[in-house]
C-alpha positions as CSV (number, residue, x, y, z in Angstrom):
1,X,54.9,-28.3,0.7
2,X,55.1,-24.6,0.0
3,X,58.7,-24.6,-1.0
4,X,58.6,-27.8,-3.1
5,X,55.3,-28.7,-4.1
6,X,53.3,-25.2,-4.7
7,X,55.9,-24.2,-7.4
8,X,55.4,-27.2,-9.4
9,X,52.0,-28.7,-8.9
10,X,49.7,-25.2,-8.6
11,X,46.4,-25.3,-7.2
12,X,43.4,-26.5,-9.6
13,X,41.5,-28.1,-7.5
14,X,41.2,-31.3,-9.4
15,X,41.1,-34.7,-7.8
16,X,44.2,-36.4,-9.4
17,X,46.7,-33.2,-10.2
18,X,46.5,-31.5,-7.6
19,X,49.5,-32.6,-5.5
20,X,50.9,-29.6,-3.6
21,X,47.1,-28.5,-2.6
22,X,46.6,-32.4,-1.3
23,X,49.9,-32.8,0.4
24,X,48.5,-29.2,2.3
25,X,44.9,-30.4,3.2
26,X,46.5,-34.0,4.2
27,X,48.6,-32.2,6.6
28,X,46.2,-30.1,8.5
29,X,44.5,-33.4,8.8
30,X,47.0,-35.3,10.3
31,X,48.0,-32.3,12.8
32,X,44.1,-32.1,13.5
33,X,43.7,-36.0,14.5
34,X,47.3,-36.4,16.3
35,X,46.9,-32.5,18.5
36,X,43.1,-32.6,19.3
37,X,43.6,-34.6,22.2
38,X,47.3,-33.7,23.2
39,X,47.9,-32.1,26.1
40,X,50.8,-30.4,25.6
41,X,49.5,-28.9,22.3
42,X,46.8,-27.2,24.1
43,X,49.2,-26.2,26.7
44,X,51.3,-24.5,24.0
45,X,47.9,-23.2,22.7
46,X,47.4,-21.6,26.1
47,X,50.8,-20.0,26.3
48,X,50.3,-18.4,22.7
49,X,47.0,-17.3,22.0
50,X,47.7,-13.9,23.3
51,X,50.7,-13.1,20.9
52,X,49.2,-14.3,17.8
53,X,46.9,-11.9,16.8
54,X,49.7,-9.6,17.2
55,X,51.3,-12.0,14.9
56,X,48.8,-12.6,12.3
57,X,48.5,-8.2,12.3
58,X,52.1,-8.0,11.2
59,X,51.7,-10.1,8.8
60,X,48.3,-9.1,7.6
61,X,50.5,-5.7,7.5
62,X,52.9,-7.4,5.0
63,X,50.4,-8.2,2.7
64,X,48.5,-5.0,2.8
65,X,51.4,-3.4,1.3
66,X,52.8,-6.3,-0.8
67,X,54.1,-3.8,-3.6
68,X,56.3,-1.9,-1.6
69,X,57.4,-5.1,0.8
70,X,58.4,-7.2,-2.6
71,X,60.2,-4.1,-4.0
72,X,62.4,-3.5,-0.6
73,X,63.3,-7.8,-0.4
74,X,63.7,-7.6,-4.3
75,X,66.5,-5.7,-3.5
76,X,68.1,-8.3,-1.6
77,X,66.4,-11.6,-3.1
78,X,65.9,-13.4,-6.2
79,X,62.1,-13.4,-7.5
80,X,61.8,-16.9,-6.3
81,X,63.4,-15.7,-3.2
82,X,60.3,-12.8,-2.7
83,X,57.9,-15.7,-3.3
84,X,59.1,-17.8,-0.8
85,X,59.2,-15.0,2.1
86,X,55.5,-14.3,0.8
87,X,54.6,-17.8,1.1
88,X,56.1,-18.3,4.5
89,X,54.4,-15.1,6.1
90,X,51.2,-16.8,4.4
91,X,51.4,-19.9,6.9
92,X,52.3,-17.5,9.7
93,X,49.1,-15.3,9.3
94,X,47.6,-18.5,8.9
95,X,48.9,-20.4,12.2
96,X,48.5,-16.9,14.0
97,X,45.0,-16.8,13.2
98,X,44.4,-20.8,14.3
99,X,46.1,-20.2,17.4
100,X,44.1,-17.2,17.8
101,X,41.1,-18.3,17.6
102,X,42.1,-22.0,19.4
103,X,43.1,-19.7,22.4
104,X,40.0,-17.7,22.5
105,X,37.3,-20.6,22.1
106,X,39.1,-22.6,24.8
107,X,39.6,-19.6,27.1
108,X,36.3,-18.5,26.6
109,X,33.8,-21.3,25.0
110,X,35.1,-24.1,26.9
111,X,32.3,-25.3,28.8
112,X,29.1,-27.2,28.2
113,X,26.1,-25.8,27.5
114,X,23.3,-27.0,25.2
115,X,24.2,-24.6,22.3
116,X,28.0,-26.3,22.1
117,X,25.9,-29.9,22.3
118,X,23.7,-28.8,19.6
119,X,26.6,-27.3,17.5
120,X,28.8,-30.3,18.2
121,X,26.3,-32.6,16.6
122,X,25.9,-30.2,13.5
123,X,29.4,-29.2,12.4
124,X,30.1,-31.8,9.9
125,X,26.8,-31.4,8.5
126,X,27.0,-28.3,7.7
127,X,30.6,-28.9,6.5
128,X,29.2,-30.8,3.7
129,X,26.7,-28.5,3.3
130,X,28.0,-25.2,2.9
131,X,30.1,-25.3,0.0
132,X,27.6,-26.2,-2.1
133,X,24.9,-23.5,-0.4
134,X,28.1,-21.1,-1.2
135,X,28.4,-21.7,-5.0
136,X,24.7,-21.8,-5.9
137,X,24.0,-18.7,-3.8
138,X,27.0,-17.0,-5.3
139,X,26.3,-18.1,-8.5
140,X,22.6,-16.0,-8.3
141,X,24.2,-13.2,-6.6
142,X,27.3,-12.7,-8.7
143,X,24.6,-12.1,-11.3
144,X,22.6,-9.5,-9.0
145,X,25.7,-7.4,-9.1
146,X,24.9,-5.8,-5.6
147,X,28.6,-4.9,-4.7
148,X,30.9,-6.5,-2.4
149,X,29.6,-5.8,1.3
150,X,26.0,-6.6,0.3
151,X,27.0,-9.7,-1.2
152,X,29.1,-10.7,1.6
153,X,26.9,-10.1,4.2
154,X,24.0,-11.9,2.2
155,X,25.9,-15.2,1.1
156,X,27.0,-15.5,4.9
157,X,23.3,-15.6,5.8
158,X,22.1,-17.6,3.4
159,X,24.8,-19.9,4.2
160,X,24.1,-20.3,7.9
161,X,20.4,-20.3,7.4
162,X,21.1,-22.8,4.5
163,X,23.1,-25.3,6.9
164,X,20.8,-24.4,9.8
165,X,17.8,-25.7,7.9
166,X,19.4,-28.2,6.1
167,X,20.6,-29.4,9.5
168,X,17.5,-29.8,11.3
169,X,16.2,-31.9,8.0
170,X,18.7,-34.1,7.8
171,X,18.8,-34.7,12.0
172,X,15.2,-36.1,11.3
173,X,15.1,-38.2,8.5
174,X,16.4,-41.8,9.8
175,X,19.7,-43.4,7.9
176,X,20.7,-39.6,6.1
177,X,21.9,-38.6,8.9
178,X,24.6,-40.6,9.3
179,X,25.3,-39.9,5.6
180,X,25.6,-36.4,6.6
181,X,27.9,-37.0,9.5
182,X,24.9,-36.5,12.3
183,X,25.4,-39.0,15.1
184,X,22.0,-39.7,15.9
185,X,19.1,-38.9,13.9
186,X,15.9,-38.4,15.8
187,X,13.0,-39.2,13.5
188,X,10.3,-37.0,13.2
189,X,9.2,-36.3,16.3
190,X,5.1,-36.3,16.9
191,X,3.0,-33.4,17.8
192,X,2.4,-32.9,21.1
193,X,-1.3,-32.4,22.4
């Protein structure tokens, strides 16, 4: 996808040209359904959480000095070259950090306990939910001009709290929940005396 696809079919987030950003999102997908439940992925997971955030800082390294990286490989490579080496320490950083954080959740979150039940039941809820809670919020906040940490740390918890209420709404209203990806919707429950 990256070498084939991203040069010719950039990303514009459209729903019928955007090829190279589909063929991406598809993938994940399919990696997502056929490891999830694979032994041996999670075995591999277990074997190489602890290098990959040394992995993803090395590259995060690359990018924080991109100018003097490209100049030094520009000597070697072509442009297209450059973007390509780019591109590929992209996916590591990005593979580095999934495994990262794949390792650390299942070293350390892997148990039950009513806050994973609870969060388990809400996660594709507030999938749908939060990009939409994101671009309003941001849209009102872009315009507030507060600077980048402030608005940051404000859209995050607007977000949450967004999804968080918008969560517990949907859980209780019978039939949207399952719209919204909430395996069992509970009703309103009544007041206790």
């Amino acid at each position: 996808v990256e070498t084939w696809l991203v040069p010719i079919f950039p990303t514009t987030h459209a729903f019928v040209d955007d090829w190279a950003n589909h063929a991406h999102r598809f993938m994940i997908f399919l990696i997502g359904f056929f490891v999830a439940k694979d032994p041996a992925f999670w075995r591999s997971v277990d074997k190489a959480w602890k290098v990959a955030p040394v992995l993803a800082i090395a590259a995060w390294l690359i990018f924080s000095n991109a100018q003097p990286v490209a100049e030094r490989l520009g000597q070697f490579l072509p442009a297209t070259g450059v973007r390509l080496v780019f591109s590929y320490v992209g996916i590591l950083y990005a593979w580095a950090c999934i495994l990262a954080f794949l390792g650390l959740g299942r070293r350390f979150l892997n148990r039950q306990s009513r806050t994973l039940r609870y969060l388990t039941s809400a996660i594709f809820c507030y999938y749908v939910l939060h990009q939409t809670i994101i671009v309003v919020a941001g849209y009102y906040l872009t315009g507030m001009e507060l600077g980048a940490v402030p608005e940051f740390l404000i859209l995050t918890i607007v977000t949450v709290g967004g999804c968080a209420l918008g969560y517990e709404i949907v859980r209780r209203i019978p039939g949207l929940g399952i719209l919204m990806g909430v395996r069992q919707s509970s009703g309103f429950r009544a007041a206790s005396s």
